[in-house]
BATORMAR-519977 format. One record per residue (C-alpha): residue number from 1; x negated, y negated, z negated. Coordinates in steps of 0.02 Angstrom, whole numbers, plus 50000, padded with zeros to 5 digits. Each point is the difference from the previous one (the first is absolute). Last residue first. Example, Ala and Ser with C-alpha at 12.3 -4.5 7.8 and 13.67 -1.06 7.14 Angstrom:
BEGIN
n;xx;yy;zz
2;49316;50053;49643
1;50069;50172;49967
//
This chain:
BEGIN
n;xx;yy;zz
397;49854;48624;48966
396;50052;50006;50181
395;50152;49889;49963
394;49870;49867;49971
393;49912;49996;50157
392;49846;50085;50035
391;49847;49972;50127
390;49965;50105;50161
389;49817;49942;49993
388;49981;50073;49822
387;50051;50182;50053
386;49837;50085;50025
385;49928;49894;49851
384;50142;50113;49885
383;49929;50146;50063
382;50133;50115;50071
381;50117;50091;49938
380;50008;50128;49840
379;49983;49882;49826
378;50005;49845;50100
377;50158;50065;50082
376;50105;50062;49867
375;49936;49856;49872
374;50092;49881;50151
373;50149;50118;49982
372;50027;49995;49810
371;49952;50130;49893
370;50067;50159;49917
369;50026;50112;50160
368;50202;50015;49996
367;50068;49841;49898
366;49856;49890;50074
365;50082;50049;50180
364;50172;49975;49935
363;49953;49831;49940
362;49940;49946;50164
361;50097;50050;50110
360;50186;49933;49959
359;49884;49815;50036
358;49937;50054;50140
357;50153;49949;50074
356;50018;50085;50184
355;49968;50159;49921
354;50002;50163;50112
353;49820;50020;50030
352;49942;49870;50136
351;50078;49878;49877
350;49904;50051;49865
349;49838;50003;50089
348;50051;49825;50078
347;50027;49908;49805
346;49831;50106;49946
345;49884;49903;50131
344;49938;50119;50140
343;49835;50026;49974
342;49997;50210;50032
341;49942;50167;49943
340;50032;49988;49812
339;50173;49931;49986
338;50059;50053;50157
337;49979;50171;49921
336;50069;49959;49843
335;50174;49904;50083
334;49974;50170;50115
333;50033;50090;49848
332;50125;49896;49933
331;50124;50018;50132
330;49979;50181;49992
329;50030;50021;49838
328;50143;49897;49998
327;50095;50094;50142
326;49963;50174;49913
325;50064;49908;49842
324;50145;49942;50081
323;50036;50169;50062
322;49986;50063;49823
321;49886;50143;49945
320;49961;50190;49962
319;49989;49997;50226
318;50123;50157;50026
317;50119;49989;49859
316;50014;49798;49993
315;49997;50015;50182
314;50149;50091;50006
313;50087;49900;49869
312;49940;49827;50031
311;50088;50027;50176
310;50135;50073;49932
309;50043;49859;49877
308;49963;49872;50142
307;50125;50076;50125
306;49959;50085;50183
305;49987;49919;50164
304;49817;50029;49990
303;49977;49825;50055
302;50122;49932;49913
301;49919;50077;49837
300;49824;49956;50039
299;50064;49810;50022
298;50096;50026;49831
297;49837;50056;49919
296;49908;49824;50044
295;49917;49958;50140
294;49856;49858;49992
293;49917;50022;50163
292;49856;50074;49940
291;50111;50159;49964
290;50051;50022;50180
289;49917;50140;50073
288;49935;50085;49860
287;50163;49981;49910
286;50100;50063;50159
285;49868;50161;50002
284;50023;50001;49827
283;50217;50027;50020
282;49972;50115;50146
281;49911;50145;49896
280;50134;49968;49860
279;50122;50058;50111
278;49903;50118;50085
277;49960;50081;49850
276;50144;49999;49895
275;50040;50183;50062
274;49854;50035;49912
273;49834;50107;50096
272;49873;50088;49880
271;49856;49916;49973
270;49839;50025;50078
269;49836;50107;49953
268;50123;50125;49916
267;50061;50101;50155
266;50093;49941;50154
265;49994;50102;50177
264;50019;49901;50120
263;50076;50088;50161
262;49951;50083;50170
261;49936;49847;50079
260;49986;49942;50176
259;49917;50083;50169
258;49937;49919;50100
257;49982;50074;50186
256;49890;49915;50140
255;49991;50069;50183
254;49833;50017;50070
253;50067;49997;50194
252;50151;50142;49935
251;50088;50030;50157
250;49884;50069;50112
249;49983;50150;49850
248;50173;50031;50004
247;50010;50024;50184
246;49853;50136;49989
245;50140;50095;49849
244;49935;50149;49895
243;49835;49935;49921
242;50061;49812;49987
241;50172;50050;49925
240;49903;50120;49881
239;49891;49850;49951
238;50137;49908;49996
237;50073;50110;49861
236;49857;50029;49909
235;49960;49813;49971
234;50182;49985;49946
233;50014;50108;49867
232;49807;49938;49947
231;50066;49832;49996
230;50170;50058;49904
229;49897;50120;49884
228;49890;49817;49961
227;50176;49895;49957
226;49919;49844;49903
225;50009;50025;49812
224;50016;49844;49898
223;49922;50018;49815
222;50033;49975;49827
221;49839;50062;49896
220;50017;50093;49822
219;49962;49893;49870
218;49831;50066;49997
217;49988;50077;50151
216;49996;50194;50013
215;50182;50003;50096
214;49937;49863;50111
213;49839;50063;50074
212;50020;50192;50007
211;50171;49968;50053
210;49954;49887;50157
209;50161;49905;50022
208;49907;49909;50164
207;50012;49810;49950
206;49982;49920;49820
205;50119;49879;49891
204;49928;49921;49849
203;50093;49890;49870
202;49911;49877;49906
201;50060;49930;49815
200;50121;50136;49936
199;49942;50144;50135
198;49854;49986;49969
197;49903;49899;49863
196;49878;49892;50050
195;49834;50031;49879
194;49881;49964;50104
193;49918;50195;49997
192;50186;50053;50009
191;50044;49875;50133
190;49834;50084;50124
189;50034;50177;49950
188;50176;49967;50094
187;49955;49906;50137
186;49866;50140;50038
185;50138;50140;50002
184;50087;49865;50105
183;49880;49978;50125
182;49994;50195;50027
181;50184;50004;50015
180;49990;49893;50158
179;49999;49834;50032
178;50073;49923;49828
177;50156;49917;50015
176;50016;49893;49810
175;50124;49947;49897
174;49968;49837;49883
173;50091;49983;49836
172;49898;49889;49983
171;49934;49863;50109
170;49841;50082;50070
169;49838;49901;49935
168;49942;50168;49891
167;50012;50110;50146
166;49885;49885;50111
165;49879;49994;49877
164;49998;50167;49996
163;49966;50004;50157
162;49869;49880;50032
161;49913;50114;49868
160;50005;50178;50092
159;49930;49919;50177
158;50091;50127;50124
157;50075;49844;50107
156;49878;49858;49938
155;49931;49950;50149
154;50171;49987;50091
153;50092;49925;49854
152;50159;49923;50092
151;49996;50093;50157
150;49924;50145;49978
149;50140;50033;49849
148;50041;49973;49823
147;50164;49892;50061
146;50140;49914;49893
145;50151;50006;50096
144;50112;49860;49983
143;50186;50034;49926
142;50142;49947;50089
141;50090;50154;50073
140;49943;49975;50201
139;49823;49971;49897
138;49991;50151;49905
137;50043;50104;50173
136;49860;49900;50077
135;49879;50041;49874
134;50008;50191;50000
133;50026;49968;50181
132;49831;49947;50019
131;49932;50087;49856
130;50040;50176;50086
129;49922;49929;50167
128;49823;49951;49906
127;50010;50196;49921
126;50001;50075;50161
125;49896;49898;50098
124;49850;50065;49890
123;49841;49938;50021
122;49971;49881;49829
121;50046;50122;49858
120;50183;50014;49915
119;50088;49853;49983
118;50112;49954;49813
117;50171;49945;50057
116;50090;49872;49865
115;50159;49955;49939
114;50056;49882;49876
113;50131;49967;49865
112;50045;50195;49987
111;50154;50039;49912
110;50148;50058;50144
109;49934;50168;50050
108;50090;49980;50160
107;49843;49876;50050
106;49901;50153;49969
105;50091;50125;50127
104;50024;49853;50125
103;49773;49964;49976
102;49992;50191;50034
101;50094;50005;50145
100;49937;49861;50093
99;49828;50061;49967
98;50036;50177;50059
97;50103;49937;50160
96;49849;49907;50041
95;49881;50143;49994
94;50128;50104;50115
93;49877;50153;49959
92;49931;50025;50180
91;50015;50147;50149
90;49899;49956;50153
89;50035;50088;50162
88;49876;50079;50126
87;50037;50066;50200
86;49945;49851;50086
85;49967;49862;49922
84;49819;49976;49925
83;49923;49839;49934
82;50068;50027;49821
81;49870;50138;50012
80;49857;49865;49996
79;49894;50120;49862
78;50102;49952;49876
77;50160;50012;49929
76;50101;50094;49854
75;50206;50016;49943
74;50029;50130;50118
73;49923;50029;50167
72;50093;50128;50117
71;49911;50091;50148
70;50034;50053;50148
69;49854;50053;50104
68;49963;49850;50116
67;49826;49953;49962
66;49884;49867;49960
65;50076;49918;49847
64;49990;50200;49945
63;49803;49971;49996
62;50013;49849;49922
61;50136;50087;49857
60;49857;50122;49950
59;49865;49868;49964
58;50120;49901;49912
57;50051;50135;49873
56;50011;49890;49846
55;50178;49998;49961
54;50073;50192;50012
53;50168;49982;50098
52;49964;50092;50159
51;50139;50118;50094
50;49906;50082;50154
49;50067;50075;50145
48;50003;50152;50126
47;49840;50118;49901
46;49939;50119;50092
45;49815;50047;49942
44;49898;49888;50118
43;50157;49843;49924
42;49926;50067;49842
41;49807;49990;50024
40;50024;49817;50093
39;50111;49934;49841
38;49878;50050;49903
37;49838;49943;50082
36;50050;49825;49972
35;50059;50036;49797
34;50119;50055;49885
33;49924;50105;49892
32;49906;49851;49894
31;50173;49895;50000
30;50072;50148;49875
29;50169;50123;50025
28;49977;50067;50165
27;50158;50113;50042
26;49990;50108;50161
25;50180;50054;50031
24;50082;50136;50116
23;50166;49954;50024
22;50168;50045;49998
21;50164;49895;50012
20;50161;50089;49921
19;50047;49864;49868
18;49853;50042;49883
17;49887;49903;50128
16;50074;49858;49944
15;49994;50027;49818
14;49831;50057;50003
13;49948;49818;50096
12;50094;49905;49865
11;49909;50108;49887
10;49832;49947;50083
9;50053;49821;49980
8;50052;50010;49821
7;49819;50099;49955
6;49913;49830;50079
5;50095;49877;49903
4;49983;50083;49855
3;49816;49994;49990
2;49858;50125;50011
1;50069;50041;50170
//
């Protein structure tokens, strides 16, 4: 209970149990009073069922793996209770429902060039499934999901500098998914100390709504709030289904309930939503796509089914700059990044990038970064006796 997930689940109980149902409770509020020996002492004293959702309590949920009491797990494991079937349900947060949510709600937002989902410690299935469909959603809509997870830094999960230098190599705008609220709080401290400004350059979206957290953050923390009265609501009523009703209780064979979110509650850690969002939201996801293949605004248009003027319009007002410079920009910085990372000759870079004639290339790249593409690369690529078995032509110069 010191969080507000567990006080939402006990007044989802209340409110059940409000509706005419009585009960004589035994609440346990800490892992350390929950143990092996309690749930023997209470079912010698009386008690019909048990409704656990402290993490932590393994040795307690073992011993109820071995019975038939009914009993309803919510949102913990351990102990092999997933083993048991007969007369226990499991309540979840829909974790996926939470990350698909969340990455729809900042997608709507319409100004953020990149998304990301920043993990929250190694064992938790809970925060790997939110990133899945945090991802997945992104990627049904265009954008790739860039990952601080188990996955993709798995030594480095909780290491404070890998993430800031993850932060600062985000595509910005960049909106973010963190975990849980507690991630977020930590999110935050972490852009002030790098100096990433939020909402303007990162925007940071938490999970649980816990007041405490969000309303003292500083900007005040956006967050998704899964339905916890709902869970509790419905742990108390199949508990009193599984208390009342022998047939009900042959019926359940560890029966699974998720349960999705309540809302998202926006404060100053993201921006507000436009009604130019989507819009404008689809339009870079198309540019992402596509903008190595040499589109031009007029592609975007068409494929928008909208005009040009209100195209550059919306995104003007969203983005503070031109769809062809959004195209441009990216064009040239994988020109850079080719640039310094590979040995392609310069005529196949610009190709690869939009410009079959490297020709229209070359002075626009000296016209943006000062110096020609060859000084690009020596200054920032490889070593020049890397390269000297791959040779130069003339147009390379």
């Amino acid at each position: 209970m010191a969080g507000i997930a567990g006080q939402d689940k006990l007044n989802g109980i209340f409110e059940y149990l409000s509706e005419g149902h009585r009960w004589q409770l035994s609440i346990f509020r800490m892992a350390q009073e929950f143990t092996r020996q309690t749930v023997r002492t209470e079912i010698e004293h009386g008690t019909a069922g048990f409704i656990i959702g402290i993490p932590g309590t393994d040795d307690a949920l073992a011993e109820l793996a071995k019975m038939d009491i009914p009993t309803i797990v919510m949102n913990t494991t351990g102990g092999n209770i997933e083993s048991r079937t007969r007369n226990i349900a499991f309540i979840q947060s829909d974790a996926s429902d939470i990350g698909r949510a969340a990455a729809r709600e900042l997608l709507r937002q319409g100004i953020y060039r990149s998304f990301g989902y920043a993990g929250y410690r190694e064992d938790l299935d809970w925060s790997r499934e939110r990133g899945r469909a945090f991802r997945d959603e992104l990627e049904k809509a265009g954008f790739i999901g860039r990952m601080f997870d188990l996955t993709h830094f798995p030594d480095q999960l909780e290491d404070h500098a890998t993430l800031i230098s993850w932060l600062r190599s985000l595509p910005k705008p960049c909106g973010i998914l963190a975990a849980c609220d507690d991630r977020a709080f930590e999110l935050l401290d972490i852009c002030r100390e790098a100096g990433i400004r939020v909402p303007s350059e990162v925007g940071i979206l938490g999970v649980n709504n816990d007041p405490i957290l969000c309303e003292n953050a500083e900007p005040r923390l956006s967050s998704v709030q899964p339905d916890f009265i709902r869970e509790g609501y419905l742990a108390a009523e199949i508990m009193d289904k599984m208390l009342t009703n022998p047939k009900y209780q042959s019926q359940l064979q560890g029966r699974i309930v998720k349960v999705g979110i309540r809302q998202i509650v926006f404060r100053d850690s993201t921006h507000p939503q436009s009604p130019a969002g989507i819009l404008v939201q689809k339009a870079l996801a198309f540019i992402e796509r596509n903008a190595l293949k040499g589109i031009s605004v007029q592609d975007v248009a068409r494929h928008l089914k909208i005009s040009y003027s209100l195209l550059n319009l919306r995104f003007q007002e969203l983005q503070h700059e031109s769809v062809y410079e959004c195209i441009l920009n990216l064009r040239l910085t994988a020109v850079k990044k080719l640039l310094q990372t590979s040995d392609k000759r310069i005529s196949a870079i610009a190709e690869e990038c939009g410009w079959p004639n490297p020709t229209a290339l070359k002075p626009l790249f000296r016209k943006r970064f000062g110096m020609s593409m060859r000084q690009w690369r020596d200054l920032h690529g490889k070593a020049p006796a890397e390269r000297a078995a791959y040779g130069s032509t003339p147009s390379d110069k």
